[in-house]
C-alpha positions in Angstrom: 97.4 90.1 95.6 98.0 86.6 95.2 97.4 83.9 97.7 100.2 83.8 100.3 102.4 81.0 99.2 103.1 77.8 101.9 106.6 78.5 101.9 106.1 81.7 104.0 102.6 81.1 105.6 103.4 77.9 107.6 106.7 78.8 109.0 105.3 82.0 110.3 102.1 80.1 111.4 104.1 77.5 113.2 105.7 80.0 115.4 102.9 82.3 115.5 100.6 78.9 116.9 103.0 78.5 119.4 103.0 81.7 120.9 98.8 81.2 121.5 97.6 81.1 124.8 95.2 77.2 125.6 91.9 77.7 124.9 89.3 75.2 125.6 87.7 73.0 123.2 84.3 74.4 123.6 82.9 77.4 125.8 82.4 76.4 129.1 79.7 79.6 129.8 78.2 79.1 125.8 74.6 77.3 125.9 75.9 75.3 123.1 79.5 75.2 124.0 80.2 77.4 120.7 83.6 78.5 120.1 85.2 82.0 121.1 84.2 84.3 117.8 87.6 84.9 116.0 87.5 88.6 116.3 87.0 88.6 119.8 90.6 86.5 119.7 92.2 88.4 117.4 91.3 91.3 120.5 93.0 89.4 123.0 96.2 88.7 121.1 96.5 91.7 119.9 96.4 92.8 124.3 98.9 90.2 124.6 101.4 91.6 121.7 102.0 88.4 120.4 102.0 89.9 116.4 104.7 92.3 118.6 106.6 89.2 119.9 106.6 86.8 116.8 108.1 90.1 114.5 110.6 89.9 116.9 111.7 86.3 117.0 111.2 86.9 113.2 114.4 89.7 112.9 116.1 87.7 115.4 116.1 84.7 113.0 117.2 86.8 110.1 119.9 88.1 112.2 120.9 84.5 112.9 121.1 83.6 109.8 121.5 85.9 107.2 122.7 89.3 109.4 121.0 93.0 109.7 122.8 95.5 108.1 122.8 98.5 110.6 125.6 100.8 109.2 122.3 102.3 107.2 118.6 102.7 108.0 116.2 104.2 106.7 113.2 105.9 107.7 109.5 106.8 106.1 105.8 107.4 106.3 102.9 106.2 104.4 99.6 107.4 104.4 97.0 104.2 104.0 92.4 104.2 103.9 90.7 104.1 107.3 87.2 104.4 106.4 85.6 103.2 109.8 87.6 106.0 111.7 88.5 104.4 115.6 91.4 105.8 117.9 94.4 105.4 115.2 92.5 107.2 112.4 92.8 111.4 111.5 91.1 113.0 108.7 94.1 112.6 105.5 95.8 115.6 103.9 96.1 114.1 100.7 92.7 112.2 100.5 90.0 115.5 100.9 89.9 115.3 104.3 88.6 111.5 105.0 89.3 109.2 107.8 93.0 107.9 107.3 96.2 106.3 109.2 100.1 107.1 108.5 102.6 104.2 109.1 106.1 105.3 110.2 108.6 102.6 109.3 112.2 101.8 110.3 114.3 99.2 107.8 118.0 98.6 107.9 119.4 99.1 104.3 118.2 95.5 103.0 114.9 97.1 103.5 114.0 94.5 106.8 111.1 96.3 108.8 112.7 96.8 112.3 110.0 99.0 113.7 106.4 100.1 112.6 104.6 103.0 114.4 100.5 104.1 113.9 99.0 107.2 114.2 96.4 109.5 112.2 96.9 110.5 108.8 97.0 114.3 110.1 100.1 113.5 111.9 103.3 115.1 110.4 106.3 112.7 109.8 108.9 114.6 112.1 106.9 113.9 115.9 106.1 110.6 114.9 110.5 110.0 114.3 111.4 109.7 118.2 109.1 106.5 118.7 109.8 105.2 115.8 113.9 105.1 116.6 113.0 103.5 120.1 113.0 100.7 117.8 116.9 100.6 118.1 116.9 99.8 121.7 116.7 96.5 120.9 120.1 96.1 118.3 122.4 98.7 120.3 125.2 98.7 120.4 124.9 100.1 116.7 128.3 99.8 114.3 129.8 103.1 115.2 129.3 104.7 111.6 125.6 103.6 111.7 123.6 106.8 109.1 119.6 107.3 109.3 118.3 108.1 105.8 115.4 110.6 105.6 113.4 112.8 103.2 112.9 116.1 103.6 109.8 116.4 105.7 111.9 115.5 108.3 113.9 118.8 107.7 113.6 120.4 111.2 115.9 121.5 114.0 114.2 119.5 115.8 115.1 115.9 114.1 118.6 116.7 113.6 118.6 117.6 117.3 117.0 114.2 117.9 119.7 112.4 116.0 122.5 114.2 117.8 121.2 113.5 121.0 121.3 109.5 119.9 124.5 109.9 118.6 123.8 108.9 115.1 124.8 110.6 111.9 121.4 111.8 110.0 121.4 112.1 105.8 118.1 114.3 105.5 117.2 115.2 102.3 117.1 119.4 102.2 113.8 120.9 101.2 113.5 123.3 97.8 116.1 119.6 95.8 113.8 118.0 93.7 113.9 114.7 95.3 115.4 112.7 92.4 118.9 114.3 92.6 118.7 113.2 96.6 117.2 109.6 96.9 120.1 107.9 98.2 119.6 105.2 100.3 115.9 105.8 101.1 114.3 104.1 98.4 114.4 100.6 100.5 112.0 102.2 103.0 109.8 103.2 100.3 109.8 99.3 98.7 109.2 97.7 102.5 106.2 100.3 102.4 105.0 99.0 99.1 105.1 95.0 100.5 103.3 96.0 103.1 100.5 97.7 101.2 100.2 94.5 99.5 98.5 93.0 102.8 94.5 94.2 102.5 94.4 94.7 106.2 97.1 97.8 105.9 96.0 98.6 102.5 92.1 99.5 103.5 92.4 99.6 107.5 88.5 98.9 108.5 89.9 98.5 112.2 88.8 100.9 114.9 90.6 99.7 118.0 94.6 100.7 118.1 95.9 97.7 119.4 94.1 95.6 117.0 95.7 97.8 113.9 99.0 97.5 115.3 98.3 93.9 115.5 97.7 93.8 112.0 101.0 96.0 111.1 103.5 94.2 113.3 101.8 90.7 111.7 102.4 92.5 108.2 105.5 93.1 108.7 106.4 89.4 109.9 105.9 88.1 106.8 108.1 90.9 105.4 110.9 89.6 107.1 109.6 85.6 107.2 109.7 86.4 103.0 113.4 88.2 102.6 114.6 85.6 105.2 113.7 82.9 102.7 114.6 84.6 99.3 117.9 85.2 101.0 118.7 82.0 102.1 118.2 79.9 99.1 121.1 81.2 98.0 122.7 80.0 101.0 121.2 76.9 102.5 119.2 74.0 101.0 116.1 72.6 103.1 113.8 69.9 101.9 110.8 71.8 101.5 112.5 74.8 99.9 110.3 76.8 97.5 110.5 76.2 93.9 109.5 79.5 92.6 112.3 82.1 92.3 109.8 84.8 93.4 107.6 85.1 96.4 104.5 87.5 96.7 
């Protein structure tokens, strides 16, 4: 993909940097006073959730200032390359049997990731829908008429029983309907998936260590929402270093 434009990479970066712990200069216990390698940093802050905690100051921006629209979310799966294996990965139904990961994401209907869940590629969509909805803990109260949009492999008693226990209404799409005639409003979930593939990290997972993928999928799904926050508020604000370019990769 093209090379993330400055528009979206330094506001995310400037709040990103100021979530990082102080480091020293130089190594205190290094010989040569080398630096800390990058990897074993990116191990540490993923530990510390900051990817976690910057996606979260990232929706609560976009609530500020553009507004999440709750009254429908959507819900969906995506199976992505692991090569390397590590404690996320399970061997992929759809990829003869290699090492692979499955993303479970939440959007509200603009198609803002709200939640992003990991597991193996062998894991069926249904089980992975509870932890995935504890998402919403953190926007109750929900409106009152608030729908969760699904496709049909989440056609179970035990997801509708899920969604009655929550209290919230569930459009599942009903196995044996050829999926055209039942889209609805699923098809943002599908398009948030598709940005996110865009980021090589999620697109070929090399990454053995869970926290350090989920590092890399909350991070991913930051810029998601650093990227609609911008496109949606040119058309409502003016800033002096507003991009340019009507579309942003």
């Amino acid at each position: 993909m093209p090379v993330m434009p400055v528009s979206v990479m330094e506001p995310v970066w400037q709040q990103f940097s100021a979530l990082l712990p102080v480091y020293p200069e130089v190594s205190p216990t290094h010989p040569l006073g080398c630096h800390r390698p990058i990897r074993r940093r990116v191990r540490a802050w993923s530990d510390a959730g900051l990817a976690t905690e910057l996606h979260a100051l990232a929706i609560t921006q976009y609530d500020r200032m553009i507004g999440l629209d709750l009254d429908d979310i959507a819900v969906g799966g995506c199976i992505k390359k692991a090569p390397c294996g590590g404690e996320k990965a399970g061997r992929s139904p759809v990829d003869r049997g290699k090492f692979g990961l499955k993303r479970s994401t939440m959007t509200d209907a603009a198609g803002i990731p709200l939640q992003v869940v990991s597991a193996g590629a062998n894991r069926h969509d249904a089980p992975l829908l509870a932890p995935t909805l504890d998402g919403l803990d953190l926007f109750s109260p929900l409106p009152p008429e608030t729908a969760i949009h699904l496709d049909r492999g989440y056609d179970s008693v035990k997801s509708r029983t899920l969604l009655e226990g929550l209290g919230i209404t569930g459009v599942i799409a009903r196995k044996g309907i050829p999926a055209p005639i039942q889209v609805g409003c699923r098809w943002v979930v599908e398009r948030t998936q598709s940005w996110m593939n865009g980021y090589g990290k999620l697109r070929r997972c090399t990454e053995r260590i869970g926290v350090v993928v989920d590092f890399h999928l909350f991070l991913a799904a930051s810029f998601v929402v650093a990227r609609c926050l911008i496109q949606h508020a040119r058309r409502r604000y003016r800033w002096t270093n507003q991009p340019t370019t009507r579309r942003l990769k």
